[in-house]
C-alpha positions as CSV (number, residue, x, y, z in Angstrom):
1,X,3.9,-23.3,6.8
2,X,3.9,-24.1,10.6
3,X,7.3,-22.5,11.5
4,X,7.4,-19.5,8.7
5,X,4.8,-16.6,8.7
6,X,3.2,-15.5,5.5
7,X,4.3,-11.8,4.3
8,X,3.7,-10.2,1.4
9,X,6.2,-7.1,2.2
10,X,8.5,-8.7,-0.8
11,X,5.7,-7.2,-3.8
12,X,6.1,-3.6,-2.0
13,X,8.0,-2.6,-4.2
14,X,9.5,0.9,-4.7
15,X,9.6,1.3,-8.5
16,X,9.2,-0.1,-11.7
17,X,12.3,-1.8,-12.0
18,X,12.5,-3.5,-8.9
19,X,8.7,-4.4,-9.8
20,X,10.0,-6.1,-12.8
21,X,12.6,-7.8,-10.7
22,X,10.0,-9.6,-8.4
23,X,7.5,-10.2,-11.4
24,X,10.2,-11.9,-13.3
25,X,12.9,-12.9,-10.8
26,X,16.3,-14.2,-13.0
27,X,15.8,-17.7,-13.7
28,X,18.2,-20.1,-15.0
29,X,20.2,-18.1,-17.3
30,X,17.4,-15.7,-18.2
31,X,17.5,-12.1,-16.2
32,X,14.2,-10.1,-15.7
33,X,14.5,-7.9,-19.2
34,X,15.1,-11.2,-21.3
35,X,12.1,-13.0,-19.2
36,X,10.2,-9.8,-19.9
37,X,11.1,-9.2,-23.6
38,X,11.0,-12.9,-24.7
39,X,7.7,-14.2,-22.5
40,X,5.9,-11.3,-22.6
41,X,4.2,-11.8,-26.4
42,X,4.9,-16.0,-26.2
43,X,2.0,-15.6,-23.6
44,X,0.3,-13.1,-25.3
45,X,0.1,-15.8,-28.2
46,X,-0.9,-18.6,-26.3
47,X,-3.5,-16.7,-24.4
48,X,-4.9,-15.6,-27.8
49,X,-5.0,-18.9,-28.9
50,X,-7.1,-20.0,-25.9
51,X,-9.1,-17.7,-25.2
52,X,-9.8,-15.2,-28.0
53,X,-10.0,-12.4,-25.8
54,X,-12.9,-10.2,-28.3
55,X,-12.4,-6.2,-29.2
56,X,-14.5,-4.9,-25.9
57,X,-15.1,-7.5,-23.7
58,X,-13.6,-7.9,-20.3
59,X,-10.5,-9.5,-18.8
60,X,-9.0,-9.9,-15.1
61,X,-5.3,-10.1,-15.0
62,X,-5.1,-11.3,-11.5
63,X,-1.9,-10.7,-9.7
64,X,-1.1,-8.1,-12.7
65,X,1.6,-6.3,-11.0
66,X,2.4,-3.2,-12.9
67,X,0.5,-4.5,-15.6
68,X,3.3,-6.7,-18.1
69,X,0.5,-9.0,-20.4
70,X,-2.3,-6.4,-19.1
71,X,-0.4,-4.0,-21.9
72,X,0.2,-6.5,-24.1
73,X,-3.5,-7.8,-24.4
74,X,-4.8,-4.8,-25.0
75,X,-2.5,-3.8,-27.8
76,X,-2.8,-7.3,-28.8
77,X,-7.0,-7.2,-28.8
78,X,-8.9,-4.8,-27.9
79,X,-9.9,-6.3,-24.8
80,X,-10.8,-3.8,-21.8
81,X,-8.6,-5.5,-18.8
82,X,-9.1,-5.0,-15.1
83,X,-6.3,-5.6,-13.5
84,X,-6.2,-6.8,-10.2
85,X,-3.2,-7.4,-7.2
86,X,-3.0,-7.5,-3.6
87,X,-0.2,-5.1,-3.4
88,X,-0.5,-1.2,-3.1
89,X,2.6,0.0,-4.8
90,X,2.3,-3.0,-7.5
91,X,-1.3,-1.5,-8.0
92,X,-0.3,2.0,-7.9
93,X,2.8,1.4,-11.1
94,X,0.5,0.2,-13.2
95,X,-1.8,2.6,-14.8
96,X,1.4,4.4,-15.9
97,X,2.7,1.5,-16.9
98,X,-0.1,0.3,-19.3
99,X,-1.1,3.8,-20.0
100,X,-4.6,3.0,-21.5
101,X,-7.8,3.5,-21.1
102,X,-8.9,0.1,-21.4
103,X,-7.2,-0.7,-18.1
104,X,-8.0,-0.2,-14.4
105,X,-6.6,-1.6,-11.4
106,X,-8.5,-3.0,-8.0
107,X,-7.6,-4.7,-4.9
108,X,-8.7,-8.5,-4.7
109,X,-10.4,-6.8,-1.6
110,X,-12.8,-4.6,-4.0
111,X,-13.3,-7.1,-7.0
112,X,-15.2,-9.2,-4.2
113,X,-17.2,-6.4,-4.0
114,X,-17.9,-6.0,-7.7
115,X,-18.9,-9.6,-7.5
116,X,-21.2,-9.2,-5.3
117,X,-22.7,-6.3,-7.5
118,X,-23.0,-8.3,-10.3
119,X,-19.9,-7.7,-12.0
120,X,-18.4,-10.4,-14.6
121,X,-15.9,-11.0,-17.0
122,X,-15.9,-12.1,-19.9
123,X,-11.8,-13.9,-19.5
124,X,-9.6,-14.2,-17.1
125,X,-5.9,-14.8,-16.6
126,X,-3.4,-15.4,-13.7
127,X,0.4,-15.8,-14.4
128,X,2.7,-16.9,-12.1
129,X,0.2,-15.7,-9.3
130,X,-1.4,-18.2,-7.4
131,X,2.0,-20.7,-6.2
132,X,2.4,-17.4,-4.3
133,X,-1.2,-16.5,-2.9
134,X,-1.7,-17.3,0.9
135,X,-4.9,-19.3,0.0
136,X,-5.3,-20.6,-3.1
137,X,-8.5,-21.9,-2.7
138,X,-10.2,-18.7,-1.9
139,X,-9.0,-16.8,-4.9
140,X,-9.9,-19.4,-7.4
141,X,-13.3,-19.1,-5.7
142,X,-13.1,-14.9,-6.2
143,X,-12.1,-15.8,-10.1
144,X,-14.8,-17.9,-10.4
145,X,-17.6,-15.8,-8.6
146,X,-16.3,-12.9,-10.9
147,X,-16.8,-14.6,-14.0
148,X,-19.5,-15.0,-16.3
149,X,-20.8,-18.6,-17.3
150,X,-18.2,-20.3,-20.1
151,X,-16.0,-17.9,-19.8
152,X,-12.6,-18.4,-20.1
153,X,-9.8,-18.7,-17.9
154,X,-5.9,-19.0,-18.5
155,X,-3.7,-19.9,-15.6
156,X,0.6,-20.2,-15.7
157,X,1.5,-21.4,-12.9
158,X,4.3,-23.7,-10.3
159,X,3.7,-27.5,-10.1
160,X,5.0,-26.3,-6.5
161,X,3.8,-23.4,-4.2
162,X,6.7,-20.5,-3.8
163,X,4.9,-18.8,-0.2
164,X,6.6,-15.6,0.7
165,X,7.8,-15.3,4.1
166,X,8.5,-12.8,6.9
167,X,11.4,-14.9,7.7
168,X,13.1,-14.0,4.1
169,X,12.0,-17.1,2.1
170,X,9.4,-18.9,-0.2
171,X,7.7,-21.8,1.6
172,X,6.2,-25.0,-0.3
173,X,2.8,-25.5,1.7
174,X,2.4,-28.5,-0.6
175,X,-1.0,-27.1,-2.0
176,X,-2.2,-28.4,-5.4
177,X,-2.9,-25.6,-7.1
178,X,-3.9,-27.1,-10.8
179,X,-6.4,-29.8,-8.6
180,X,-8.0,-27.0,-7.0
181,X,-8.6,-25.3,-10.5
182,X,-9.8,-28.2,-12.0
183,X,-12.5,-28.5,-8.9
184,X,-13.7,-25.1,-9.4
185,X,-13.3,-24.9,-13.1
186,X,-13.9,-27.3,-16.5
187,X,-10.1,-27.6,-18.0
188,X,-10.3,-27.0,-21.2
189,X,-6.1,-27.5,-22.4
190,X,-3.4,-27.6,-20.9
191,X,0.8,-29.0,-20.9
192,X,4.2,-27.2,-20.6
193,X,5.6,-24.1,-21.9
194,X,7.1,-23.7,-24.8
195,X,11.0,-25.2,-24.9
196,X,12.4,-22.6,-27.0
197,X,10.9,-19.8,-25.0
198,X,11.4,-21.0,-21.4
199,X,13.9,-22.6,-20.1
200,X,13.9,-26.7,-19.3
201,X,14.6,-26.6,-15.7
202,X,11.8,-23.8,-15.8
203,X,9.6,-25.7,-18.0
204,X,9.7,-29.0,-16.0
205,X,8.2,-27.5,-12.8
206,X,5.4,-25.5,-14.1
207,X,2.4,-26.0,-16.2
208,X,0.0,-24.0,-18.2
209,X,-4.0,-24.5,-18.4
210,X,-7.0,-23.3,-19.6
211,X,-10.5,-23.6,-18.4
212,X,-14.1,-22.7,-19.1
213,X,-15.8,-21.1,-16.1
């Protein structure tokens, strides 16, 4: 990261389509609405399966964007979700978006201060999030501050980092992302994403896990 300076201009986003186009960027034969339509309750699945998100009880979607699984988990559960995402227009999309009253969105900024209040949830999730984050380290520590003991966390994520740039590309720092989970948090599952879903060349450089807090 020694010659390329990070910038997260790319997630200000003007509307929701070109948000939809930076969540789920075309990938191997897949464009954003067939990521969106076919991945979308796939995840929903697995994170039901993991986690058992409960009727009630709280879940961060971290990096939510305008709020994609956010939706689907709470028409999926009953789970109240606060979403949460470093970027102002990504954060500003999604309460129209999800249209519920279930969900609210924050800055990572303020959910450190509802940590420090006291705040925790119950779950928490972050897909295709953290290869992107600036420090990974420090927002695994955030997740885990914000979380109640045992609870559950769900992570998709790049074997690789994908840093975005001001000098117009993504930049592998060479951070372990799934080592620093596992430091922070007890893995509970884990493996590839499902071959009939997501495609191989997607599949073999990305992982999915899930953790107890």
């Amino acid at each position: 990261m020694s010659e390329v300076t990070y910038s997260r201009a790319v997630f200000d986003v003007p509307d929701e389509a070109a948000a939809k186009r930076i969540i789920l960027t075309p990938e191997f034969g897949q464009d954003t609405d067939e990521r969106w339509d076919r991945e979308t309750p796939y995840l929903v699945e697995l994170i039901g399966n993991e986690l058992a998100p409960g009727r009630d009880k709280l879940l961060i979607d971290y990096g939510c964007g305008i709020g994609r699984l956010s939706k689907a988990l709470i028409a999926a559960y009953g789970c109240r979700v606060l979403g949460v995402d470093i970027s102002d227009r990504m954060r500003a999309l999604a309460p129209d978006y999800v249209q519920s009253p279930m969900f609210s969105v924050v800055s990572p900024h303020l959910l450190h201060t509802m940590a420090d209040s006291g705040m925790r949830a119950d779950y928490a999730i972050s897909v295709w999030v953290l290869q992107h984050v600036l420090n990974p380290a420090m927002d695994i520590g955030l997740l885990k501050r914000a979380m109640r003991p045992d609870g559950g966390v769900f992570v998709v994520n790049l074997k690789g980092r994908a840093v975005p740039t001001a000098e117009g590309r993504w930049a592998n720092d060479s951070l372990d992302v799934r080592a620093l989970l596992d430091e922070r948090f007890k893995p509970v599952a884990g493996g590839e994403l499902d071959e009939t879903v997501i495609p191989t060349e997607t599949r073999q450089i990305t992982f999915w896990a899930s953790y107890t807090s």
